[in-house]
C-alpha positions in Angstrom: 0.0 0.0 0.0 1.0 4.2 -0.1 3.1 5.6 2.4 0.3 7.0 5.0 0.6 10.8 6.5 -1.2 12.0 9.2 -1.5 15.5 9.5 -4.1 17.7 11.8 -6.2 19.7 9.6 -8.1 18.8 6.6 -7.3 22.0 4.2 -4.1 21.1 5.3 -4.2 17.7 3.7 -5.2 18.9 0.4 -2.2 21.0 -0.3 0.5 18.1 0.9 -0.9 15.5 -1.1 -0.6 17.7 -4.1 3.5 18.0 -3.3 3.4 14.2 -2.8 1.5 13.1 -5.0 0.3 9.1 -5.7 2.6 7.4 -3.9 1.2 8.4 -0.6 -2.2 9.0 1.4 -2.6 12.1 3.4 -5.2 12.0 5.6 -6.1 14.3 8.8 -6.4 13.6 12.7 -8.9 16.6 12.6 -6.4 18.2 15.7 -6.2 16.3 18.9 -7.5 12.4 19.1 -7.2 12.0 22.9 -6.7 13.9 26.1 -6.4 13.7 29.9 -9.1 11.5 31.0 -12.0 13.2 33.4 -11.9 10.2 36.4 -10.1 9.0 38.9 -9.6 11.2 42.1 -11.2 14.5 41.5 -11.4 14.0 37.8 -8.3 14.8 37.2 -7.2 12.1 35.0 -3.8 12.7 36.6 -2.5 10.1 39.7 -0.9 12.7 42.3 0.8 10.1 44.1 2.5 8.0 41.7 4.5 10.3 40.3 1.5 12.5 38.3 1.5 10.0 35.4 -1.5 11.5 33.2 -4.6 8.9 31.9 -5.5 9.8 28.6 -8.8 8.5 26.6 -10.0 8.9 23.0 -12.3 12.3 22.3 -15.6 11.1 21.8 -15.8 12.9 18.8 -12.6 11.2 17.4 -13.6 7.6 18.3 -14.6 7.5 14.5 -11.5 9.3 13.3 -9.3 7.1 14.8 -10.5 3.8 13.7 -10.4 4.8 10.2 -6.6 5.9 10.9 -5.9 3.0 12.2 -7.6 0.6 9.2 -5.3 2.9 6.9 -2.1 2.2 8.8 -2.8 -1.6 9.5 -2.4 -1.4 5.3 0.3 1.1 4.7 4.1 0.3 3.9 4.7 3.3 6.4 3.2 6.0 8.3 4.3 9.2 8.5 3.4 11.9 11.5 3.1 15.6 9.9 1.0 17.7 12.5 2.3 20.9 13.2 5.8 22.0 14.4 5.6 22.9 17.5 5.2 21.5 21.0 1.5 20.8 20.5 1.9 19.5 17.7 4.7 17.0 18.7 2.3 15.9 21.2 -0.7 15.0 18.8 2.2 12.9 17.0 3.1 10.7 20.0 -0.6 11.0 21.2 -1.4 9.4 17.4 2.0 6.7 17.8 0.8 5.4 20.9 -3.2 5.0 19.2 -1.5 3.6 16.4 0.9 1.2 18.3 3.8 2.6 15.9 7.4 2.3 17.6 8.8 5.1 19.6 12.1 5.2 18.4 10.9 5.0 15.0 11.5 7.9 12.1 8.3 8.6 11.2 8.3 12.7 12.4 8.5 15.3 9.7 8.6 18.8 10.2 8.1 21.4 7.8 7.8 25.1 8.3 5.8 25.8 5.4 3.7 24.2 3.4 5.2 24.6 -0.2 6.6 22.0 -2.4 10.3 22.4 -1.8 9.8 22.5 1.8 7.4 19.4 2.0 9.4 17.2 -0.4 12.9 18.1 1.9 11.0 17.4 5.0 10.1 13.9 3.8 13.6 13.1 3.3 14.6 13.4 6.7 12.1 12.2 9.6 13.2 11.7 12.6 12.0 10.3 15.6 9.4 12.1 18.3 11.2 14.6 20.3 9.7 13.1 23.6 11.4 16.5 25.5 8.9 18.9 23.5 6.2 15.8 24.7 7.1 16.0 28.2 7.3 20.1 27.8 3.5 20.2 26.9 2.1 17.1 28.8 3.2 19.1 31.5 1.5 22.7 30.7 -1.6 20.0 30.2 -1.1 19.0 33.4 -0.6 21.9 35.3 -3.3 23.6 33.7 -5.8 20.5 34.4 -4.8 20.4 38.3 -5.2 24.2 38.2 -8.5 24.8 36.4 -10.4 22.2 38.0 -8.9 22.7 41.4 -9.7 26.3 41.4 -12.8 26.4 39.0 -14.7 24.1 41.8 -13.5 25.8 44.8 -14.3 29.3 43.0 -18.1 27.9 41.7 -18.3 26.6 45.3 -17.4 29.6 46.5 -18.9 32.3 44.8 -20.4 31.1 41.6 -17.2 31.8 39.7 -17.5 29.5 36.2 -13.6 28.9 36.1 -10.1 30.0 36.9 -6.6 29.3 35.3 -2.8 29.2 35.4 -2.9 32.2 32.7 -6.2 33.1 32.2 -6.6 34.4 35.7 -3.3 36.4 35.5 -4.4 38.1 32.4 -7.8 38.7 34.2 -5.9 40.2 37.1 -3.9 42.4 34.5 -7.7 43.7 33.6 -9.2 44.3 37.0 -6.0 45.7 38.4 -5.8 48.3 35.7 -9.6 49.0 35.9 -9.1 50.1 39.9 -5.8 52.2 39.3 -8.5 53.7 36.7 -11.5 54.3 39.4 -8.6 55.1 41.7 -7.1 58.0 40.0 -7.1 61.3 41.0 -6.6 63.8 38.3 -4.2 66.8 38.8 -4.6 70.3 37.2 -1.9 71.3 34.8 -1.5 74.5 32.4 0.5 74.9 28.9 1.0 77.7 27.1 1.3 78.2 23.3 2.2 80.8 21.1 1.4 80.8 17.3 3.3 81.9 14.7 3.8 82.9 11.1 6.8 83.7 8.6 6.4 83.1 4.8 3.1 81.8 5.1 3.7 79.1 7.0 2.0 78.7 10.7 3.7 76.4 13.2 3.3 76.8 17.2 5.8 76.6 19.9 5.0 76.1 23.2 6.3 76.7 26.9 8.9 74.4 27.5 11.4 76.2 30.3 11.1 79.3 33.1 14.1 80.4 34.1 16.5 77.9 32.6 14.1 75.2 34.4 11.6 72.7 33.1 8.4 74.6 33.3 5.4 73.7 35.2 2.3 75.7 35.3 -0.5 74.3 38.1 -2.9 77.1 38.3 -5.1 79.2 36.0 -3.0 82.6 37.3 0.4 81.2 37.2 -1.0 80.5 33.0 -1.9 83.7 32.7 1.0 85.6 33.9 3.1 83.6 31.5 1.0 85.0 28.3 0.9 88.5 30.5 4.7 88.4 30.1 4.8 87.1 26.3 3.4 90.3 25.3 6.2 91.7 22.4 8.8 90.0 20.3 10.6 86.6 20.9 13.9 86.0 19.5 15.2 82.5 17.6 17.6 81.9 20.3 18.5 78.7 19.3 18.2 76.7 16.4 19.2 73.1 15.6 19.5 70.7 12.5 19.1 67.0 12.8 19.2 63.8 10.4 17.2 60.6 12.2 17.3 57.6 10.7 14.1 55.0 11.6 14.8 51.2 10.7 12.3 48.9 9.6 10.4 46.4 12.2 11.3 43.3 12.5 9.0 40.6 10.4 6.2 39.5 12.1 5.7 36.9 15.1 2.7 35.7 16.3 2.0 38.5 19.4 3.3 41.4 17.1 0.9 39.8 14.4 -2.2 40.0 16.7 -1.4 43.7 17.9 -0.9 44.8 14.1 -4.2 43.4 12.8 -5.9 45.0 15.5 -4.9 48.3 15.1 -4.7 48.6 11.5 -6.9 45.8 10.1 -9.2 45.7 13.5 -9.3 42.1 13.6 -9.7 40.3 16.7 -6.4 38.3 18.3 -9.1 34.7 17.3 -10.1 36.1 14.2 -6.3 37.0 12.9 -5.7 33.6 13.9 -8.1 32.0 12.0 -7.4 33.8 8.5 -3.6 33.1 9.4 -4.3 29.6 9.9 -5.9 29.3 6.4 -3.6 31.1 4.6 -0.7 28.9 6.3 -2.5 25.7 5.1 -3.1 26.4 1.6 -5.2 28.5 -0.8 -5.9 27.8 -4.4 -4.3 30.4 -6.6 -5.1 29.8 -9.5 -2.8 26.1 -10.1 -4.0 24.4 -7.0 -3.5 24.7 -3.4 -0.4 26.6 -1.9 0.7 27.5 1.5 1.0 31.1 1.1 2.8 32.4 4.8 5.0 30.4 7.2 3.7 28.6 10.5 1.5 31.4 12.3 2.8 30.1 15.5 6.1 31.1 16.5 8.2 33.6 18.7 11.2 34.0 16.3 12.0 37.0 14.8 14.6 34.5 12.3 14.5 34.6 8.7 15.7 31.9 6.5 19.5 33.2 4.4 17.0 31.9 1.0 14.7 34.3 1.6 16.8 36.9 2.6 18.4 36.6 -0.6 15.4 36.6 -2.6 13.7 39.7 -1.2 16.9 41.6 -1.4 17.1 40.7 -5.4 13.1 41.6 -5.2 13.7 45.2 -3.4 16.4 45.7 -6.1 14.7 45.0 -8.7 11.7 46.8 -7.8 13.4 49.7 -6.1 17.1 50.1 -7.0 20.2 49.3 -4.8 19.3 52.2 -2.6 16.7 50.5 -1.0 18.7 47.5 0.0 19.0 46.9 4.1 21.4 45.0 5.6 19.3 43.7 8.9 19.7 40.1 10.0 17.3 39.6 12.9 18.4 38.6 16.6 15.8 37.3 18.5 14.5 37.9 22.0 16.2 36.1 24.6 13.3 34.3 25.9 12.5 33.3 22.0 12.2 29.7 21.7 13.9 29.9 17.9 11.7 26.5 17.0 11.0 28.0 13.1 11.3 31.2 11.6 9.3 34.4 11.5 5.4 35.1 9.6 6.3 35.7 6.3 4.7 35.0 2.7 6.2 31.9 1.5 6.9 33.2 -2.0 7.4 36.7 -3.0 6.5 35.7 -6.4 2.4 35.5 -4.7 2.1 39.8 -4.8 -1.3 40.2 -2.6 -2.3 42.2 -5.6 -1.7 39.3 -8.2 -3.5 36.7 -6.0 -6.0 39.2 -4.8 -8.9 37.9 -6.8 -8.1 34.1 -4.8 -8.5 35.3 -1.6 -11.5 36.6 0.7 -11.0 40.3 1.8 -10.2 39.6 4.9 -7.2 37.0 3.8 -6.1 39.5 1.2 -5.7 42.3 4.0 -3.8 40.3 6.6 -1.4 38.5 3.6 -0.8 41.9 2.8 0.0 43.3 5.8 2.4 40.0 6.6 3.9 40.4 2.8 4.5 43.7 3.7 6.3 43.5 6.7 8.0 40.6 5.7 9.6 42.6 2.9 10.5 45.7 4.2 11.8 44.1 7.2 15.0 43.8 4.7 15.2 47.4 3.2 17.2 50.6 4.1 16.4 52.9 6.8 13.7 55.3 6.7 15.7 59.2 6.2 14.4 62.2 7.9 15.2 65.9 8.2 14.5 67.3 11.5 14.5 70.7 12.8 14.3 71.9 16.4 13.8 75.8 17.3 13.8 77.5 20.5 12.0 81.6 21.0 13.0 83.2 23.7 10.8 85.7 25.4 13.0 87.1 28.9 13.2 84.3 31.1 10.6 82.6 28.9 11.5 79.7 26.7 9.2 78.2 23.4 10.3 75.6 21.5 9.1 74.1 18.3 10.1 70.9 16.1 9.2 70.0 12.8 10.4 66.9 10.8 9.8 65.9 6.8 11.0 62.6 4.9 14.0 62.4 2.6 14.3 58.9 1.8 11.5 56.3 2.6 13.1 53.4 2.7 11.3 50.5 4.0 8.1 52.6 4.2 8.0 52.5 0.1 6.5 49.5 1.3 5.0 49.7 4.6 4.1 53.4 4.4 0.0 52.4 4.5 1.2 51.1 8.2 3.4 53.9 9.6 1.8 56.7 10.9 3.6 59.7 9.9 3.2 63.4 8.9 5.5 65.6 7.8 5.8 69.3 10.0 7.6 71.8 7.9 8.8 75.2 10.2 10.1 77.9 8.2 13.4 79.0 7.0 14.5 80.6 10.4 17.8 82.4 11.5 19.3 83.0 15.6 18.9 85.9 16.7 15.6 86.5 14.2 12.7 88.4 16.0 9.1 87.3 15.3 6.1 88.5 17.2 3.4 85.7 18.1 0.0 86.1 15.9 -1.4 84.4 19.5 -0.7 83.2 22.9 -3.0 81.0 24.4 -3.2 79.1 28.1 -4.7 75.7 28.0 -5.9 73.8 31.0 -5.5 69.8 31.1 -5.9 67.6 33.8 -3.8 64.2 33.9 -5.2 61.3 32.2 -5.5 58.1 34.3 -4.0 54.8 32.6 -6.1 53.9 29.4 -7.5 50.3 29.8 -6.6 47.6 27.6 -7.1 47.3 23.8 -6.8 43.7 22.9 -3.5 44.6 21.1 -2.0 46.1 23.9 -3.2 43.4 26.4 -1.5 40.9 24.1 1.7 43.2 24.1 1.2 43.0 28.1 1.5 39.6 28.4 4.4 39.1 26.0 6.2 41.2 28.4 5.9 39.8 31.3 6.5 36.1 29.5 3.0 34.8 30.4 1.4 32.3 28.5 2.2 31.8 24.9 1.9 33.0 21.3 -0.2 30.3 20.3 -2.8 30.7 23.7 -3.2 34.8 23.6 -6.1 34.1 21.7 -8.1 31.8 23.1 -7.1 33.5 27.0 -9.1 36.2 25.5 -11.8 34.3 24.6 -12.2 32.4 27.9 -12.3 35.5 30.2 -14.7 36.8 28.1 -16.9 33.7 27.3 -16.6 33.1 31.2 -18.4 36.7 32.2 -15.5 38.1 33.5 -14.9 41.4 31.3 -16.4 42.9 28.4 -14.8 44.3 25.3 -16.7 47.5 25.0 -16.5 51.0 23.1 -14.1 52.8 25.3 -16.4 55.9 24.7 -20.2 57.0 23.6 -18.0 58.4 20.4 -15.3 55.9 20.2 -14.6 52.9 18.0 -12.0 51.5 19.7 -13.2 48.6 22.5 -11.1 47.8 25.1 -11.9 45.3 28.0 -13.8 46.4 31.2 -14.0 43.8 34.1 -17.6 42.8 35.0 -18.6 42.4 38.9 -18.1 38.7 38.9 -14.4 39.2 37.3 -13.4 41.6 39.6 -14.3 39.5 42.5 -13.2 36.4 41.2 -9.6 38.3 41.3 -10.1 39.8 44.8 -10.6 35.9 46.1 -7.4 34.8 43.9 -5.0 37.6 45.1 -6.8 37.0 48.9 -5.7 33.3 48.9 -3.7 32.5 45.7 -1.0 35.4 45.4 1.8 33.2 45.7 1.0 31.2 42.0 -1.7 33.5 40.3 0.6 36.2 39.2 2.8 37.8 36.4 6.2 36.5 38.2 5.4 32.8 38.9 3.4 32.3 35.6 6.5 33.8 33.9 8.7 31.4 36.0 6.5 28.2 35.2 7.1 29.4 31.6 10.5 29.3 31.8 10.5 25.7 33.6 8.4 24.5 30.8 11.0 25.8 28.4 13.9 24.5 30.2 12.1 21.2 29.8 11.7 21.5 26.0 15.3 21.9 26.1 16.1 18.5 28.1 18.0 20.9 31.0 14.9 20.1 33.1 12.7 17.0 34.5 9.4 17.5 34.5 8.4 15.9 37.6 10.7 18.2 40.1 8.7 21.0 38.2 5.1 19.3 39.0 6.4 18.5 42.9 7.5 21.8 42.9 4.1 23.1 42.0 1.9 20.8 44.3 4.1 21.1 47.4 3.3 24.9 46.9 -0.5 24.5 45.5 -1.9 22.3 48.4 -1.9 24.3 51.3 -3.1 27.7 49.5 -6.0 25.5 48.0 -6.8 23.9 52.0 -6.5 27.3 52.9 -9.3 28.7 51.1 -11.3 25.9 51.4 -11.2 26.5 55.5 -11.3 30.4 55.3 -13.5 31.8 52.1 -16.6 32.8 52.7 -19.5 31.1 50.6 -21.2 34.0 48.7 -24.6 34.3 49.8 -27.1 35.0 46.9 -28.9 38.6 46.7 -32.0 38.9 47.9 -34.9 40.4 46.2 -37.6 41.2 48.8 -40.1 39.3 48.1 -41.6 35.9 49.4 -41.8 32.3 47.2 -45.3 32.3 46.3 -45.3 27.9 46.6 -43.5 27.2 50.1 -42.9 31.1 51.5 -39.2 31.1 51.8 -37.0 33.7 50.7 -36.7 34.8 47.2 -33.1 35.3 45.7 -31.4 36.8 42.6 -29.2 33.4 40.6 -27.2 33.1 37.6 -27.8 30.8 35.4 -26.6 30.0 31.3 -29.3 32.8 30.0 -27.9 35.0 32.7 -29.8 36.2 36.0 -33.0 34.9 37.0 -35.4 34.7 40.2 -35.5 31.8 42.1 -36.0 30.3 45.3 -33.8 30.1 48.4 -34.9 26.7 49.3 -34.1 25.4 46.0 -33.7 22.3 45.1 -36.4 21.4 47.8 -38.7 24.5 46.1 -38.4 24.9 42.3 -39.8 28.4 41.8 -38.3 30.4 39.1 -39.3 33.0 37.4 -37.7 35.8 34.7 -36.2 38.9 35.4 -38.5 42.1 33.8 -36.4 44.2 31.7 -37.8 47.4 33.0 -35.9 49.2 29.4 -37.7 46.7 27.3 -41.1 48.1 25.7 -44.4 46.5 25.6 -46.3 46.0 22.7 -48.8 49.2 22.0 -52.0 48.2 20.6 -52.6 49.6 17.7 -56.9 48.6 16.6 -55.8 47.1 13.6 -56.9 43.5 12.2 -54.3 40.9 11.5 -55.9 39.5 8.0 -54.3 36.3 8.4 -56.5 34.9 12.4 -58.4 37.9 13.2 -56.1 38.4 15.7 -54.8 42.5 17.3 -51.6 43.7 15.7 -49.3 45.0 18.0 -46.5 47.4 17.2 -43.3 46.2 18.7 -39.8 47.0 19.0 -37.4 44.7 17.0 -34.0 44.1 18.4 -32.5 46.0 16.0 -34.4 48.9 17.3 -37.2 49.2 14.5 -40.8 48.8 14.6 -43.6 47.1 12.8 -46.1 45.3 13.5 -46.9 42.2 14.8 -49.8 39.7 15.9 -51.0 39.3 19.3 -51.5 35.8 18.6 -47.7 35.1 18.0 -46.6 32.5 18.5 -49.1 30.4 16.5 -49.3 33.6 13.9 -46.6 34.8 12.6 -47.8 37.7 10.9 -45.9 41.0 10.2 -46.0 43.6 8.8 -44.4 47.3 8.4 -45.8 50.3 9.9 -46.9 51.6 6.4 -49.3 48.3 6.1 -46.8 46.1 3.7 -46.1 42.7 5.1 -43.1 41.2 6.0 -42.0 37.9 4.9 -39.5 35.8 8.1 -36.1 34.7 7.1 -36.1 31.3 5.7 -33.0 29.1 7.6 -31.6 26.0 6.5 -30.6 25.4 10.2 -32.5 25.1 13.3 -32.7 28.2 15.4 -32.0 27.9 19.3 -34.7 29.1 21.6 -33.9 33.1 22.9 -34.1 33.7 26.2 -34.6 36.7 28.4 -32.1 35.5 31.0 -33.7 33.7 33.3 -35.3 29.8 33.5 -38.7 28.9 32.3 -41.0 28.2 35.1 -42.4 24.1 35.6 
């Protein structure tokens, strides 16, 4: 029979077995076929006292899958493991040799940094075996993370009704509520500026108070303000001026974090929906002559690019742009980089976003773009810039002023639509030059508290202080938010950029994990862990000292809150259960907050919350043609009206306000039942 490859997704699949063509079946593992079992003490599907050794069981949903993989091996000459090249990745391999019953020590591995035919055919000629020390390096992270979510998740749902808690999703949770109170906390100061206006050939440019006496000035009152401008009245003299030539050098190619932060600023993509489009354009598009992987693996912390494509980009930026434009950058990357495959970048400079534009959805063709972009002028010159710096003197008074305009671009021929810059041109000016100020103007401002987080900056945050990793900042995000604990919100009435406030249940959930849990749930020790779990990538660390380590230090924080945290009563509503008489209380439930009552389960009573914002239906006289039935105007949650019959739900009619009816949506799929947040009453 074929050689057999197993690889993880199924567009993925597609594009390989074009490169390898009939002498071999490629076939996916859809992602992960097993994980950590949920039994055994506490569920954890992890035996604490014989040495943590993990339980793993088949996915439910992959019980099919991996029959089927296994029928194809039995026949195959060979079997070849092709998931992706990382740590996860490596896992899903062993997790498939073990399913499989292939050898360990077999070389049946193959790694390949992008999915193009030079790279997959190379690949194939040297497997190797599983590197069991990346294994061990993320069975471990699983590990941790499994003792530590569903330790803390049911101690914190216990507790106070908390859905979950985690090794890095609670620290970037803390970074969010922490920043939110140094907001709430902040006490504003009064400060004053003062700025004088001036022309000379036409051209207007401002200079403003910089010094007082020879010292930096500082202006705290409205009277101090004035008696600045009081003083300004009459000529100022150029009493200094200064030439300057900057230089600005291109940014280093992309990596996953600095991906995420770019697409949300300038493409205002989400850090799971840049991820997604990434992941597609890694796995292979259709271009015209079948499927090709148009960028390198999405998932990476190098800053590295390969000496071919250095080559080739420099022949491209001479081509296109002359010798001028050449750089001569070779990347360095972060010391805490883990250097396992190089930077994002397109796989083929030959594939021009605009000559494959008409292939790709919009969204693809603006984030290969941006990545071809970067990619390229990550190896051109250095960005040129005149700049200019003035100083107007006025007694003991000093103004100063700056401009700045472009004499070579550089790398931003290419990345200019990225880089935000405007040119400030000051006029031709002379020392000793008198000019007298068209205005002078005092300006109160009061100090701005610290700005909450954007997505792009929280990402930036956490890649900072080393927590978690490229390939998780994504779907962190997605869990604090999916779990109730902040919202990404508008961070004005007139603003369109959202940044993450903290909800009530968030903000407590961090108050109980800094109360009890300081000692793991922070930026230093999730840093550290990182580091461990590194170290044991590397083979400079066993993985069982680091788990000991952990529990030794876990157990008596978690006894400790079990013994001292006080069980969060539910709110009470006022009002008396109208089946047994007890107490009536405010829950939370999946549709959100709900009535019920306090001697639940012994008393079932629920009812729905009233939206109090929510209008009712206005009567309107008219006849619904279709039963006979009142139509209603209503409010459609879009904010519209029309009209509607009062016998909905068993008539559907509607219509608009002007009489013309309305015909519902047809859907192919079932639609899930709304509801207004609480539980339907039995």
């Amino acid at each position: 029979m074929k050689n057999l490859v197993i690889v993880e997704s199924p567009s993925k699949s597609k594009t390989i077995q074009k490169y390898l063509g009939s002498g071999y079946t490629v076939v996916s593992s859809k992602g992960h076929v097993r994980d950590l079992a949920i039994k055994g003490k506490d569920g954890l599907g992890v035996d604490i006292d014989n040495d943590f050794t993990p339980t793993y069981e088949v996915s439910k949903d992959k019980k099919e899958v991996l029959a089927d993989l296994k029928k194809q091996a039995a026949k195959a000459d060979a079997v070849y493991l092709a998931t992706d090249p990382d740590r996860e990745g490596e896992a899903i391999s062993w997790h498939l040799a073990q399913e499989l019953d292939l050898a360990e020590d077999a070389q049946d591995r193959v790694t390949f940094h992008e999915i193009t035919k030079n790279a997959v055919l190379d690949a194939f000629k040297a497997p190797r075996a599983i590197d069991m020390d990346l294994v061990h390096s993320q069975e471990t992270r699983r590990i941790l993370d499994r003792i530590i979510g569903f330790k803390l998740s049911k101690l914190l749902n216990n507790k106070i009704k908390s859905k979950s808690a985690g090794r890095v999703q609670s620290v970037a949770l803390k970074l969010i509520v922490e920043r939110e109170k140094q907001i709430q906390s902040f006490v504003p100061v009064e400060y004053w500026t003062v700025d004088a206006e001036f022309t000379k050939s036409r051209k207007s440019f401002t200079a403003s108070l910089s010094r007082i006496n020879g010292e930096k000035a500082e202006l705290h009152t409205a009277e101090e303000a004035q008696a600045v401008v009081d003083a300004c009245q009459g000529p100022f003299t150029v009493s200094a001026l200064k030439h300057t030539d900057k230089s600005v050098s291109p940014f280093k190619p992309f990596i996953t974090s600095t991906l995420q932060q770019e697409a949300s600023t300038k493409l205002n993509f989400s850090a799971k929906r840049t991820m997604s489009i990434a992941q597609r354009l890694y796995e292979g598009i259709d271009i015209g002559r079948g499927q090709e992987g148009l960028i390198t693996y999405m998932r990476t912390d190098s800053t590295r690019l390969s000496a071919q494509f250095m080559a080739t980009a420099t022949e491209k930026i001479t081509a296109d742009f002359g010798r001028e434009y050449r750089g001569f950058y070779r990347m360095n990357n972060d010391a805490n980089a883990q250097d396992a495959h190089e930077a994002i970048r397109p796989t083929d400079l030959a594939n021009d976003p605009e000559t494959i534009k008409e292939y790709l959805t919009s969204e693809q063709y603006r984030l290969y773009k941006l990545i071809y972009a970067r990619a390229l002028a990550s190896q051109m010159s250095a960005a040129k810039f005149a700049g200019t710096s003035i100083t107007l003197n006025r007694g003991i008074y000093d103004f100063a002023a700056s401009g700045s305009s472009m004499v070579f671009d550089g790398w931003l021929k290419v990345y200019g639509d990225y880089y935000s810059n405007k040119d400030v041109v000051l006029p031709e000016l002379s020392e000793g030059e008198e000019l007298n100020a068209k205005s002078i103007k005092a300006n109160q401002h009061f100090t701005e508290p610290p700005a909450r987080y954007t997505e792009a900056r929280l990402i930036r945050e956490m890649e900072e202080d080393g927590i978690g990793r490229p390939s998780t900042y994504a779907s962190i995000i997605d869990t604090i938010q999916e779990r109730g604990y902040c919202e990404l919100k508008p961070a004005g009435p007139k603003s369109r950029t959202k940044v993450f406030f903290p909800t009530e249940q968030g903000t407590l959930t961090v108050e109980k994990l800094d109360e009890f849990f300081s000692g793991i749930i922070n930026t230093e020790y999730t840093a550290r862990m990182e580091s461990d779990l590194d170290e044991i990538a590397g083979g400079d660390l066993n993985e069982l000292s680091v788990l000991s380590a952990f529990w030794k230090k876990f157990v008596p924080l978690l006894d400790k809150a079990y013994a001292e945290m006080e069980k969060l009563q539910p709110e009470k509503v006022g009002e008396i259960c109208p089946d047994c008489g007890g107490e009536l209380v405010y829950r939370k439930g999946k549709y959100g907050k709900f009535i019920s009552c306090s001697n639940y389960p012994k008393c079932k009573y629920t009812r729905n919350i009233e939206d109090p914002v929510k209008e009712k239906p206005e009567p309107t006289g008219k006849v619904c043609p279709e039963c006979g039935g009142e139509l209603l105007k209503r409010k459609s949650r879009y904010g519209t009206y029309f009209l509607g019959c009062s016998n909905y739900p068993s008539c559907r009619h509607m219509e608009t306000l002007d009489g013309e009816k309305i015909e519902p949506k047809k859907s192919g799929t079932k639609t899930a039942r709304r509801s207004t947040g609480g539980r339907k009453k039995k």
